[in-house]
C-alpha positions in Angstrom: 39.5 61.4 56.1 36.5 59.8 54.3 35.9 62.3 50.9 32.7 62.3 49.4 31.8 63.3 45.6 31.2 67.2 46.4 29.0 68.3 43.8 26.0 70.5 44.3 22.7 71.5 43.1 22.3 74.5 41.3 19.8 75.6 44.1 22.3 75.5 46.7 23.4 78.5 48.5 26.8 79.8 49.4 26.3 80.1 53.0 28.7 82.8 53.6 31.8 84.9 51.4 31.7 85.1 47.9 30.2 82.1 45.8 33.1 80.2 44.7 35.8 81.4 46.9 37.0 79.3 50.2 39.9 78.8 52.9 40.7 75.9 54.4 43.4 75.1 56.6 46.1 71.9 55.5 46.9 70.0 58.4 49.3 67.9 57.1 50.6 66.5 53.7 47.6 64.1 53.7 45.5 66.9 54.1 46.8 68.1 51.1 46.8 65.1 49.3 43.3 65.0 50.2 42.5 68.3 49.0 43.9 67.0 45.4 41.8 63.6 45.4 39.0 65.6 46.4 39.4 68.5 43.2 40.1 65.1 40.7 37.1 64.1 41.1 35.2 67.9 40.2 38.1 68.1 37.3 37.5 67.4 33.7 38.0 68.2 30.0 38.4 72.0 29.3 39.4 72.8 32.4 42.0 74.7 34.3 43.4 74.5 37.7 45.9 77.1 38.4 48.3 76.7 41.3 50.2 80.0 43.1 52.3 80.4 46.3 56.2 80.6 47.5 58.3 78.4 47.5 57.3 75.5 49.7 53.6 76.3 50.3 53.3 72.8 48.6 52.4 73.3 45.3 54.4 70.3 44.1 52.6 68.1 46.4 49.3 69.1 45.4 49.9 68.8 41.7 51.7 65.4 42.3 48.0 63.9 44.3 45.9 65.5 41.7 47.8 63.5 39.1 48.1 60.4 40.3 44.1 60.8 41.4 43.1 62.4 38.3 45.0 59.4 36.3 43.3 57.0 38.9 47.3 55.4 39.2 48.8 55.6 43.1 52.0 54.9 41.5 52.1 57.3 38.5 55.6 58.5 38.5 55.2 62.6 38.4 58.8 64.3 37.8 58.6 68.0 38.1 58.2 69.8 34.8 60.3 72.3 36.1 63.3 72.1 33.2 61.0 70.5 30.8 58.0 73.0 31.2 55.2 70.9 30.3 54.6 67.2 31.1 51.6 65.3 29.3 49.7 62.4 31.1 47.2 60.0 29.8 44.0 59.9 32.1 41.4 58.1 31.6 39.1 60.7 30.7 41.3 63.2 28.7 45.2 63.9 28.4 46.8 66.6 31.4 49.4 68.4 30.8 51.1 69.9 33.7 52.6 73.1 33.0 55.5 74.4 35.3 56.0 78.0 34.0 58.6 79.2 36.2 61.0 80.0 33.2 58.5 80.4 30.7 60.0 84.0 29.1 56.2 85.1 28.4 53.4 84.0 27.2 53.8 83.9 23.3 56.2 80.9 24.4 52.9 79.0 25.0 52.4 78.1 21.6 55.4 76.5 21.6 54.4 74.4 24.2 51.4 73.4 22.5 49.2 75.4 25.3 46.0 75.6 22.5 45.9 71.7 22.0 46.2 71.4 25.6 43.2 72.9 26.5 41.1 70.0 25.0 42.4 68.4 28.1 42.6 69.4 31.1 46.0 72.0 32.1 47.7 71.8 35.8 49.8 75.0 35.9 52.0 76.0 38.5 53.3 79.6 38.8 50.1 81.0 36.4 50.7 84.4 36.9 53.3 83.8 33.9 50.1 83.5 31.2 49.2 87.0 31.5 46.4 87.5 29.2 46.0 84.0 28.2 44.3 83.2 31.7 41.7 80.6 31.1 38.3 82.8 32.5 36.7 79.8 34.4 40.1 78.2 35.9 39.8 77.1 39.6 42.7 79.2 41.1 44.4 77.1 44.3 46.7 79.5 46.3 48.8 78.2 49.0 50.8 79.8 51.7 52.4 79.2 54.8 50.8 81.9 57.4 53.4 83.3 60.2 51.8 80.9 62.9 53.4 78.1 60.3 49.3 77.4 59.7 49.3 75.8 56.1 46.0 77.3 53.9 44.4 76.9 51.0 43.0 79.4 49.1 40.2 78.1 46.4 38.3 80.6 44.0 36.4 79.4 41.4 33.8 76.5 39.9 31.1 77.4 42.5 28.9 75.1 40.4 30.8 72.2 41.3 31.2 72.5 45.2 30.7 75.0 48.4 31.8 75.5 51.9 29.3 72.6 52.7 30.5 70.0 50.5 33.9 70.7 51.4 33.5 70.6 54.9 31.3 67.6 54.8 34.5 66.1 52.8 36.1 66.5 56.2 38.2 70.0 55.4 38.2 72.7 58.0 37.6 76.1 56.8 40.5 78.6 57.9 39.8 81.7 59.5 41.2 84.9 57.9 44.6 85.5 58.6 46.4 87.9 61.2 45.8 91.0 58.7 42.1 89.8 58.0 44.0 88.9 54.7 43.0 85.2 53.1 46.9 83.8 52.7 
């Protein structure tokens, strides 16, 4: 799958569905890893990419291929930050820290994680819905689920400034049709 940069002009158009918000079906695990590579390279300081689904939608997949594309390292080694809860990685364009909030007790435990000084980064945070009120506005939300067919999607919503249905199809991803109950998981 040849990726290309992804970016768009501010004239562009969303050619259909809500500006920022898109499907696309995940193939395989490449297809995934793909997906991550192809986010990297729209990611930067200040921002937040939030990651949601159920168990083994493959959230730890995706966050292990946006690392180690985001950190430009093949090899970086990228242990869950499941007991830990945060994990800090040197990029070459700011510090990530990848947030695994799973047993986060609530969201005043964020300071304690240094969650302010993180945002000068960039944050990867897995199970989001755990920051309640301290949801970065602009985050790029990434949803996966496993549909009943066993059809792996995507669900992208946000930073419709940085790409569109266009750019990720011409990045070789195939947009997935609404589900069985016309719902997007």
């Amino acid at each position: 799958m040849a990726l290309q940069s992804g970016l768009i002009r501010p004239d562009e158009r969303q050619p259909s569905g809500l500006a920022g918000e898109h499907m696309i079906i995940l193939e395989t695990e490449e297809t995934t890893r793909a997906l991550a590579a192809f986010l990297a390279r729209q990611a930067g300081a200040g921002d937040a990419i939030l990651l949601s689904g159920p168990l083994g939608a493959g959230k730890s997949v995706l966050a292990r291929a946006f690392l180690r594309a985001f950190c430009q390292d093949a090899a970086l080694e990228v242990p869950s930050p499941t007991y830990t809860l945060v994990q800090p990685y040197a990029a070459p364009s700011c510090t990530v820290h990848h947030f695994d909030l799973w047993r986060l007790g609530g969201p005043d435990e964020l300071d304690e994680l240094g969650w302010d000084d993180a945002r000068d980064g960039l944050v990867l945070v897995e199970w989001p819905e755990r920051l309640e009120d301290m949801t970065p506005p602009d985050a790029l939300h990434v949803t996966l689920d496993v549909r009943p067919d066993g059809t792996r999607v995507a669900h992208l919503q946000g930073w419709p400034e940085r790409f569109d249905a266009r750019s990720l199809t011409a990045a070789g991803f195939e947009p997935a049709p609404p589900g069985p109950d016309g719902a997007h998981g």
